[in-house]
N, C-alpha and C positions, 0 to 999 in steps of 0.2 A: 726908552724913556730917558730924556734929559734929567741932569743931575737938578735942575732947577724943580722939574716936577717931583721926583725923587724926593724932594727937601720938603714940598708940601702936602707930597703923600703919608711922608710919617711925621710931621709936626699934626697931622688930621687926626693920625690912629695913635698918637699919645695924647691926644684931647679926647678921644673915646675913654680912654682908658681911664683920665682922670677925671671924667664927668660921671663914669659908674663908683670912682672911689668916694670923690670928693662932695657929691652935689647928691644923686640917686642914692647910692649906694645897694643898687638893685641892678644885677646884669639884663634882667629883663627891661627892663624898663627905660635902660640907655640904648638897648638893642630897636627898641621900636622908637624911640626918639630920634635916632640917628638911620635908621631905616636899615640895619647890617643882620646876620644870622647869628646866635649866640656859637656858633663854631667858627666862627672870622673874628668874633669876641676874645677867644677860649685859645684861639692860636697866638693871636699877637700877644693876649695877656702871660704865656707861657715863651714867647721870646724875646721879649723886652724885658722877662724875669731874669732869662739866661745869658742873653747879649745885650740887653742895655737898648738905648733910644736905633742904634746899627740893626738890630734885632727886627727892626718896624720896617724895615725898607723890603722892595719887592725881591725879591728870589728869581732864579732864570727858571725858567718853563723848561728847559730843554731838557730829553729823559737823559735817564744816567748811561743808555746806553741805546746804542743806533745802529743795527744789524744790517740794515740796508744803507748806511750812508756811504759816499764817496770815497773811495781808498786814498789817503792822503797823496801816495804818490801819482796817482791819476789828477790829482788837483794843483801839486807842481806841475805837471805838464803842460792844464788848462793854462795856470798865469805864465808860465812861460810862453806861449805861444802868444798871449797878450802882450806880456812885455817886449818882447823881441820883436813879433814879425805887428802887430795890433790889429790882430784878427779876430772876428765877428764872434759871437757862439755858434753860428751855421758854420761857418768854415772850420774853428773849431771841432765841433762835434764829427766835420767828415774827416779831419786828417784824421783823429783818434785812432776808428778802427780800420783807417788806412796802414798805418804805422805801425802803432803801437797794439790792436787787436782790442780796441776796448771800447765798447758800446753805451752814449751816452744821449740824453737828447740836448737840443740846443735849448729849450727855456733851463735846466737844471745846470748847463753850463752856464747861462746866464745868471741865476741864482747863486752861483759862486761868486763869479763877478762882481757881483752884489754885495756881497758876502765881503768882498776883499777891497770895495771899493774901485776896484779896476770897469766899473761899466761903461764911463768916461772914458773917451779917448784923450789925448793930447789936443792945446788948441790947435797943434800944425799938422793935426789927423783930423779935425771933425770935419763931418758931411757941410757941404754948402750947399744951399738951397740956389736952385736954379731959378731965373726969373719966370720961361716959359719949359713945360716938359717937352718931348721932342720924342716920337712913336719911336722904338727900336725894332733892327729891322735884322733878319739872316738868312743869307745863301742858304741853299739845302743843297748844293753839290760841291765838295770838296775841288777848288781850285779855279771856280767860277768869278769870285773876284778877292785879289791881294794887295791889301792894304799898304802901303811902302813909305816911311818916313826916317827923316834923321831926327838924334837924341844929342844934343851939345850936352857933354859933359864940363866939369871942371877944367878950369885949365891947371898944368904942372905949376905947384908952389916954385915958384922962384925960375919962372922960364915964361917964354910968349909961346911954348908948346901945347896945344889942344889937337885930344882926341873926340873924335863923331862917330855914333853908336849908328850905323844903319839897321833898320829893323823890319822886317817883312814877316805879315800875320795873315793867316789865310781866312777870311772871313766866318767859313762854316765851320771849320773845324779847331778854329785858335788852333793851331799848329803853327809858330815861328821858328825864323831864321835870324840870325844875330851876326855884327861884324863892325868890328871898331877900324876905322881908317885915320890916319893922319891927316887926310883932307878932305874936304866936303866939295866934290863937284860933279860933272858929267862925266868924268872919264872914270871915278870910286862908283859913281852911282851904277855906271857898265856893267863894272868888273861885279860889283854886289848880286846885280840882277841875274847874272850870268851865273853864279854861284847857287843864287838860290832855285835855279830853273834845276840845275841836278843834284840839287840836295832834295828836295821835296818829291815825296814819292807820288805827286799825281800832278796833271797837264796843270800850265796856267793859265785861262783865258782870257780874264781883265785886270790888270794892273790899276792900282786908284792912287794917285798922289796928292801932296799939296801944288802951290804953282811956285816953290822952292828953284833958285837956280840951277842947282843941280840935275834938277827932271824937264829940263827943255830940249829944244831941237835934236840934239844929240843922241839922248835919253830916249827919245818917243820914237827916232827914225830906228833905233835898236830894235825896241819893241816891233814895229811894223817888220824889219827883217824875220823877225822868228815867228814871225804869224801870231802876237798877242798884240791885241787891243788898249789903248791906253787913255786914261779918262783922268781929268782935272776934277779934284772939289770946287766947290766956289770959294772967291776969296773973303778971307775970316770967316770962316767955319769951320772951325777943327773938330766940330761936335760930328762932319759929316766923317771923318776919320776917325770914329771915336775908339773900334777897337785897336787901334796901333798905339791910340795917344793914352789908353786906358792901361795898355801893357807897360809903357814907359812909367807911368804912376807904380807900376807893380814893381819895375827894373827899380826904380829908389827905392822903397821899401823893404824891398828883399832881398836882394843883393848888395846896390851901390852903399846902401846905411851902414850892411856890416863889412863892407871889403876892407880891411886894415890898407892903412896907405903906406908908401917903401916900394920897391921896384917893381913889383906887379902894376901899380898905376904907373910909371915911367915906361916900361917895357911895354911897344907894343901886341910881340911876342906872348909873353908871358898873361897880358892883358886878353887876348885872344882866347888864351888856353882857358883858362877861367872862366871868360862870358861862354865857351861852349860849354864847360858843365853847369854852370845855371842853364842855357839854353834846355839842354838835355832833360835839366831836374824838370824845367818847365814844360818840356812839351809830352813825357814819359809818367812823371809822378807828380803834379803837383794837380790835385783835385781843384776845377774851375765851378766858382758858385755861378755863373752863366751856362755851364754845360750841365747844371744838377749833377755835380761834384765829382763826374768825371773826368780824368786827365783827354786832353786834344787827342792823342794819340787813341784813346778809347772811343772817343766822338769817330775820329777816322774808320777807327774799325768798324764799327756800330752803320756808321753809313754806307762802306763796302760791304758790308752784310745783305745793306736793306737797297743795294743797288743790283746787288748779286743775285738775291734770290726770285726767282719766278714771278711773274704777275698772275694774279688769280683773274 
């Protein structure tokens, strides 16, 4: 209730009150005029005795005590998770009893939200409406086709120095590889692709790129050496790479936003070191609201399982 209806709910019930003094002087008969119960009568008339015209305003509904509500420290978690990373109440709800062991649903995280005012994201978080939707689509075997783009970073404050986030996601099972290079060409793009063939514990079949200079002639004759197949999106259509360009939206969010800047972003070294333990956090522990909130590495398993066991 606004302070504004506030004001004219009890300038109402001190006009009840003085129309049974002043005018009736009959509580019945101001009760049936005004259409109230003589116990909504009997109460105001008994707190406006005690506290004055303050007396007349509404009271919180809320009981004096709530056995089942939220443990507070469970609800600094929730807004922490909003504040820092500004994550959903789905996503929410599955880190909890990921983490921390506490089982909640997502409409009640949302009701805090609520609660706190945080349901709102940022304007430089909110959802954009797409003009047309566009069918989503997923590999069911682990290594069938790998998504591969570069991520321009910032350039170093005070130098013509820029680092390139090369990034490789495996379709089925978001499982990624991550690598920051000094330079963005055919000969980074090599070295990258060649990293991620033994880092990745299953075959690759189809490589997918943009039509970046870095992935020409060079790039594709690679590919044909080790026997993987190499396919272009069309041009402008980043939405056809959408799970690489959708992990990069994740890489600012949840990394690059909190990485404190000072030698770690100068060092490529040291910058290296880092993006593998995000890499790691992401592809080991970080529950995927596309995978129904399991981490890649569990997608992986879950599909060697169901590659593994017997046909009926």
């Amino acid at each position: 209730m606004t302070n504004a209806e506030q004001v004219r709910l009890t300038r109402w019930r001190m006009k009840v009150l003085r129309h049974a003094r002043d005018t009736t002087q009959n509580v019945s008969r101001t009760c049936r005029y005004f259409g109230i119960s003589r116990k909504s009568f009997y109460k105001w008339k008994a707190r406006y005795e005690e506290h004055g015209e303050i007396g007349l305003c509404d009271r919180s509904r809320a009981p004096h005590r709530s056995p089942n509500a939220t443990p507070s420290s469970v609800i600094r978690k929730i807004l922490y998770l909003r504040k820092t990373y500004h994550f959903g109440p789905e996503r929410i709800a599955s880190y909890l009893p990921r983490y921390h062991q506490v089982s909640i649903a997502a409409s009640s995280v949302h009701r805090i939200l609520c609660r706190h005012e945080l349901n709102r994201l940022p304007a430089s978080q909110k959802y954009r409406r797409h003009m047309q939707r566009w069918k989503r689509y997923e590999k069911q075997q682990p290594g069938h086709r790998l998504h591969v783009d570069v991520k321009l970073l910032e350039r170093i404050p005070g130098t013509r120095k820029r680092f390139y986030q090369f990034t490789a996601i495996d379709d089925c099972t978001r499982i990624r590889v991550l690598k920051i290079y000094d330079a963005c060409n055919q000969k980074t793009a090599i070295e990258f692709i060649d990293e991620v063939m033994q880092r990745l514990p299953f075959w690759v079949l189809v490589v997918q790129t943009d039509n970046g200079a870095e992935f020409q002639s060079k790039f594709r004759w690679h590919l044909e050496d080790l026997d993987v197949r190499h396919v272009y999106i069309r041009p402008r259509t980043p939405r056809l790479n959408g799970k690489v360009e959708r992990s990069h939206r994740i890489d600012d969010e949840e990394f690059y936003q909190l990485l404190e800047d000072g030698p770690i972003r100068q060092s490529i070294q040291l910058f290296n070191k880092k993006l593998r333990q995000w890499e790691d956090y992401y592809n080991f522990d970080r529950p995927h609201g596309a995978l129904d909130g399991q981490t890649p590495y569990e997608r992986l398993l879950q599909k060697t399982r169901v590659e593994a066991s017997p046909s009926s």
